[in-house]
N, C-alpha and C positions, 0 to 999 in steps of 0.2 A: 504493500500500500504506500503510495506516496501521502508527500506533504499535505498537498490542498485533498486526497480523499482524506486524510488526518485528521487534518482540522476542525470538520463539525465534531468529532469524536471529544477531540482537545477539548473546545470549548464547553461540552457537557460536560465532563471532569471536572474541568477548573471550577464549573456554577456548584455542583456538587458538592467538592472540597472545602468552596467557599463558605457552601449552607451548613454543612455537617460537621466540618471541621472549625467554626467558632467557637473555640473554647468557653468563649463569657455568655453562650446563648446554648452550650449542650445540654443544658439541663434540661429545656425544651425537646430540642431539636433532636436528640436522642432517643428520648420517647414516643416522638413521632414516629422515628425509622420503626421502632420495634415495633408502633400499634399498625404500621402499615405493613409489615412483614404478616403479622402474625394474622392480618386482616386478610391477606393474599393465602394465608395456607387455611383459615377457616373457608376461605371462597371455594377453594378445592376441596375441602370436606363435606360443604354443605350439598356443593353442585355434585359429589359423589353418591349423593343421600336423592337425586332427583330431583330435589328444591333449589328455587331459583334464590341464589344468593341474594339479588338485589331488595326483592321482596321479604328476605327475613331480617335484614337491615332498614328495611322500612315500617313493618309490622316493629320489630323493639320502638322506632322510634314513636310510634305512634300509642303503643303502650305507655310509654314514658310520657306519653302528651307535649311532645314538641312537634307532633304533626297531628293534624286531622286525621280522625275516623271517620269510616264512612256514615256510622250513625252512634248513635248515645242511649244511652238508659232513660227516662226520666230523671229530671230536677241534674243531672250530670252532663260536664258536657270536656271538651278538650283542659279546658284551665283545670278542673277536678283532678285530672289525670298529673296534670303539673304539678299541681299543689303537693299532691300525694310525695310524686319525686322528690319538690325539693326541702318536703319534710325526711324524707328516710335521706336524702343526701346532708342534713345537716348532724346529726353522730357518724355519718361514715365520715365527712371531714374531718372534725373534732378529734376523733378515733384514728386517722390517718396522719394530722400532725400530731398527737402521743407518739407514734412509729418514727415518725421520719427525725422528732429531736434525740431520742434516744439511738437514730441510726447513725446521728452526724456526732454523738458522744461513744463511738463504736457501740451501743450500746443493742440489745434486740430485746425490747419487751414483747414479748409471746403471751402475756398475762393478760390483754387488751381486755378482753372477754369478762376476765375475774371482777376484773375493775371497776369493769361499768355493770357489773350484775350487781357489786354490795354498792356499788355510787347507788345504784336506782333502788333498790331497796329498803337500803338506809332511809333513803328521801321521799319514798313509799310511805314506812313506818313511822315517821319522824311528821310529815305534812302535811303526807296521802290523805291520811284518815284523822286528819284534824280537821278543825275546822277555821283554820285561819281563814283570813281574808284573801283576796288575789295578789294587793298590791303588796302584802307580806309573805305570802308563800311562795312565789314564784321567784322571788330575788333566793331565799333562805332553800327551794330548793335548788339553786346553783350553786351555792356555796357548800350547802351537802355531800355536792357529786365530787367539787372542788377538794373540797377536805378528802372525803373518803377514798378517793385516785390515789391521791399524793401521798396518803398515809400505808397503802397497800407498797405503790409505788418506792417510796422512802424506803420503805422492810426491807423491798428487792435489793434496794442500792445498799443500805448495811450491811446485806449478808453477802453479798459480792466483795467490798472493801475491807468488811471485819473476817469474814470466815471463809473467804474464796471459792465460795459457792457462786457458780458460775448463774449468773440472773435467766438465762434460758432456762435451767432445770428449775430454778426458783417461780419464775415465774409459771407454771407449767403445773408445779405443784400444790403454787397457791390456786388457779384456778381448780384444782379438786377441790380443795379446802375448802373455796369460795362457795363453788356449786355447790357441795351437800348441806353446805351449814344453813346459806338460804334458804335448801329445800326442804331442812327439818322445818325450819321456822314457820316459812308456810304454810308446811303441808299441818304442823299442830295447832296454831293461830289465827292464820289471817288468808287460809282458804278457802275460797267461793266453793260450796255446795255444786252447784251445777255443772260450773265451765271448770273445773278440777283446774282453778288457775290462780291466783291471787286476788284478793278482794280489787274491785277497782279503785281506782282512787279518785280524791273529789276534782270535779271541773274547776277548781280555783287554785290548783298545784297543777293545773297541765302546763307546757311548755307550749302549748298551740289551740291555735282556738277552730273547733272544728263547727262544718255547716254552715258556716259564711257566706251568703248570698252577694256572687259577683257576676254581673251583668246576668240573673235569671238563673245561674247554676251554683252547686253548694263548691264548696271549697274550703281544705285545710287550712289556717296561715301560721307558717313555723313561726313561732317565736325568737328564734336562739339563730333564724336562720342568718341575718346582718351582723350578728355577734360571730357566728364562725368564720364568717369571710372576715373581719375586723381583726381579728386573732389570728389568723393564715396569715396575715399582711404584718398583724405585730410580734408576730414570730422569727420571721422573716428579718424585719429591722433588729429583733433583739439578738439576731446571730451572729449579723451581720456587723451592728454597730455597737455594742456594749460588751463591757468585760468578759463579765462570766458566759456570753455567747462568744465570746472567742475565747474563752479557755475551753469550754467544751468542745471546740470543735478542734481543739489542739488536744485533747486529752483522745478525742475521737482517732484524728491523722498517729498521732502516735503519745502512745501513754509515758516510755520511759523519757521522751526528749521534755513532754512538758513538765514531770517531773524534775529534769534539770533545769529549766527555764525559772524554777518558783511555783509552778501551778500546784496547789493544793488537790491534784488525784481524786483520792478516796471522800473528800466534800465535793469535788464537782462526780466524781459518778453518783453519789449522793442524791443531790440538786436534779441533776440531768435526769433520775428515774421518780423525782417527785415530782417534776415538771412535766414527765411523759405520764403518768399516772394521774396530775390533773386534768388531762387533755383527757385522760381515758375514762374518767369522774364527767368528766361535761357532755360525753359523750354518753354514758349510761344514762345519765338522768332526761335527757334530751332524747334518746329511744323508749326509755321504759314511760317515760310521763308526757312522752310528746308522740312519738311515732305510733306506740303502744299507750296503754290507760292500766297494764297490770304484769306480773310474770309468771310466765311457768316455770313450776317446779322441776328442778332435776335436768335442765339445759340450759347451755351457755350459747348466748346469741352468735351466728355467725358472720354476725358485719363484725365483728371482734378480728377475726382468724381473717375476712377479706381487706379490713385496713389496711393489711401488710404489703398484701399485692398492692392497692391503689397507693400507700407508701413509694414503695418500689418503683410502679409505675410513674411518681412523680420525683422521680432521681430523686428522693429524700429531699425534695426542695421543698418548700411553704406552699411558693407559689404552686409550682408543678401540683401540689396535692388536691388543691382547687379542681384543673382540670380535671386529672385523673380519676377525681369524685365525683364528678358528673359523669364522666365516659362510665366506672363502675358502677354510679347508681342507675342510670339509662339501661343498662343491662338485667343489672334485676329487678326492676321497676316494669321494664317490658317485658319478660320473659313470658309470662303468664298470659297477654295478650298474645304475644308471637306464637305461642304453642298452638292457640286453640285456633287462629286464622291458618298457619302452616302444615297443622297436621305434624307435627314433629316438636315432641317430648322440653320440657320449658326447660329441662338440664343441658340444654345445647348454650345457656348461658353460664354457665358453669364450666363449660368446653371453651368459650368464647373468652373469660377469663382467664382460664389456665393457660390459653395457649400465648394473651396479649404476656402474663405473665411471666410465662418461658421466654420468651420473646425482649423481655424487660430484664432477665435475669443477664439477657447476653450482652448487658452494656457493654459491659466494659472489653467485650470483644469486638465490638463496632466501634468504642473509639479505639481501639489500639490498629484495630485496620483502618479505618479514615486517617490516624495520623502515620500510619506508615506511609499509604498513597499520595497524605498532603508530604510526606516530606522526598520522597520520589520526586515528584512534580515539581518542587522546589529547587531539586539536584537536577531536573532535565533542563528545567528552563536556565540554570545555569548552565548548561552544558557539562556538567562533571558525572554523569552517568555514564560508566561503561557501556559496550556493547553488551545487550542478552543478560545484562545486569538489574531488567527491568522483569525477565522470566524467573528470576532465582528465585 
């Protein structure tokens, strides 16, 4: 091939290079690749299944209520469908930056789950079943979920720092702990006869006010939902621009050098899983008393165990985590409609996560290939590339 057939080739490289290989924008730009890989190998899955890809992409969305149905229920209409979303998408955020600060403190809470069952619990038994007022219960249960994260959370980090118990195992065991204690309590106390589920709790401790008549149809309105984007954005600056987010993220990159530097270790892994543990706290009480009105005994929610992925998915960034909470709540918010229009099983969204997931886990073999080829390109356009030096 000569030069000028070369050329158009050149220039898709170089556009490519340019997009993928920005270091200050891979946080994004990374995610992308992988949700578009893994979006290309579910198309060949699905379309192996006889189902037309494009339409099981469009049934999720239309589950999720970012597109019209062809028709509605009574008193329901598209905004219902939304509402619904971006009430379950506010604990998956919440729940996903827990993930992602304890990611940038090397840290892996796997206890998300445990967290937000005794946050919502606690704040269940404490204001569920009282009878305060709104404009007092609602504030008091967020500081319930607040306290009771950070304090699960806090354990993690002591038994890491005092007793080298590594916080994966720790975490992991407290959610047993978690699950069966709530489910004695429960199941001897404060469980409903009928729906063999926790009493409900009163309308003036919810996190969202539900059947809200907007324009003619009912709709949820999160509460906590401007507070999680608010928090995703002040997460973000506190990493960025203050101390103790930049010890942790030095305690994160490497434990023994911050150590040399002066950084106080064993207080910031400390900090770092109280902080991930409040997040996991806002995140319980914002599912159990906002998505949900009650809990069942004897399971641990699994927007817990998917924060990780939609963590993951957003490179452990703030911002990233935003997106990536909508992409993962769109999925299971739709599934249920997607099934019943496509005739195929609602766990294909399950499929559709595991694989963005996979897909997510191979970052860092997409940047390590993007910066091998930017720096190839680098050494052609200088001329210092051997011959067949470009095949090796």
């Amino acid at each position: 091939m000569n030069k000028h057939e070369d050329a158009p080739v050149q220039i898709q490289l170089n556009w490519f290079l340019r997009f993928f290989g920005n270091e200050r924008w891979q946080f994004a730009t990374i995610p992308l690749l992988a949700i578009a890989a893994s979006l290309i190998a579910i198309t060949a899955i699905v379309g192996a299944m006889g189902v037309n890809p494009l339409n099981v992409f469009i049934t999720f969305l239309q589950g999720a209520g970012w597109i019209l149905k062809p028709a509605y229920a009574g008193g329901y209409g598209m905004f219902s469908d939304l509402s619904n979303t971006l009430t379950f998408f506010t604990p998956m955020l919440l729940a996903a930056l827990g993930v992602t600060i304890a990611f940038r403190g090397g840290l892996f809470n796997i206890g998300i789950s445990g967290q937000m069952l005794i946050a919502g619990f606690l704040a269940s038994v404490i204001v569920g079943y009282s009878g305060l007022t709104a404009w007092v219960a609602k504030p008091l249960v967020l500081l319930i979920g607040v306290v009771a994260g950070a304090a699960v959370g806090g354990l993690i980090g002591f038994l890491k720092y005092r007793f080298n118990i590594n916080e994966v195992v720790a975490s992991i065991m407290l959610n047993y702990i978690l699950q069966y204690s709530v489910s004695y309590f429960i199941n001897t106390r404060f469980l409903d006869q009928i729906s063999r589920q926790s009493k409900v709790v009163s309308p003036a401790s919810m996190l969202v006010l539900s059947s809200v008549k907007l324009g003619g149809v009912n709709v949820s309105v999160p509460l906590v939902f401007l507070l999680a984007i608010a928090l995703a954005i002040a997460l973000q600056f506190f990493l960025k621009k203050t101390r103790l987010g930049y010890e942790i993220k030095a305690v994160g990159a490497n434990r023994r050098a911050a150590e040399y530097a002066g950084i106080r270790v064993p207080r910031t892994i400390m900090l770092t899983m109280m902080i991930s543990g409040g997040f996991a706290g806002l995140a319980g009480v914002s599912y159990y008393l906002g998505y949900l009105n009650c809990i069942q005994p004897g399971k641990l929610t699994s927007l817990g165990f998917d924060s990780i992925a939609t963590a993951l998915l957003g490179a452990a960034h703030p911002i990233g985590a935003i997106a990536s909470s909508f992409l993962i709540t769109t999925l299971n918010t739709g599934s249920t409609y997607m099934s019943s229009m496509m005739g195929v099983r609602a766990e294909i969204a399950q499929l559709v996560t595991g694989m963005i997931l996979l897909f997510s886990a191979c970052s860092a073999f997409f940047r390590w290939r993007i910066a091998v080829a930017k720096q190839r390109a680098e050494m052609r356009a200088a001329g210092t590339v051997a011959p067949g030096a470009e095949d090796a």
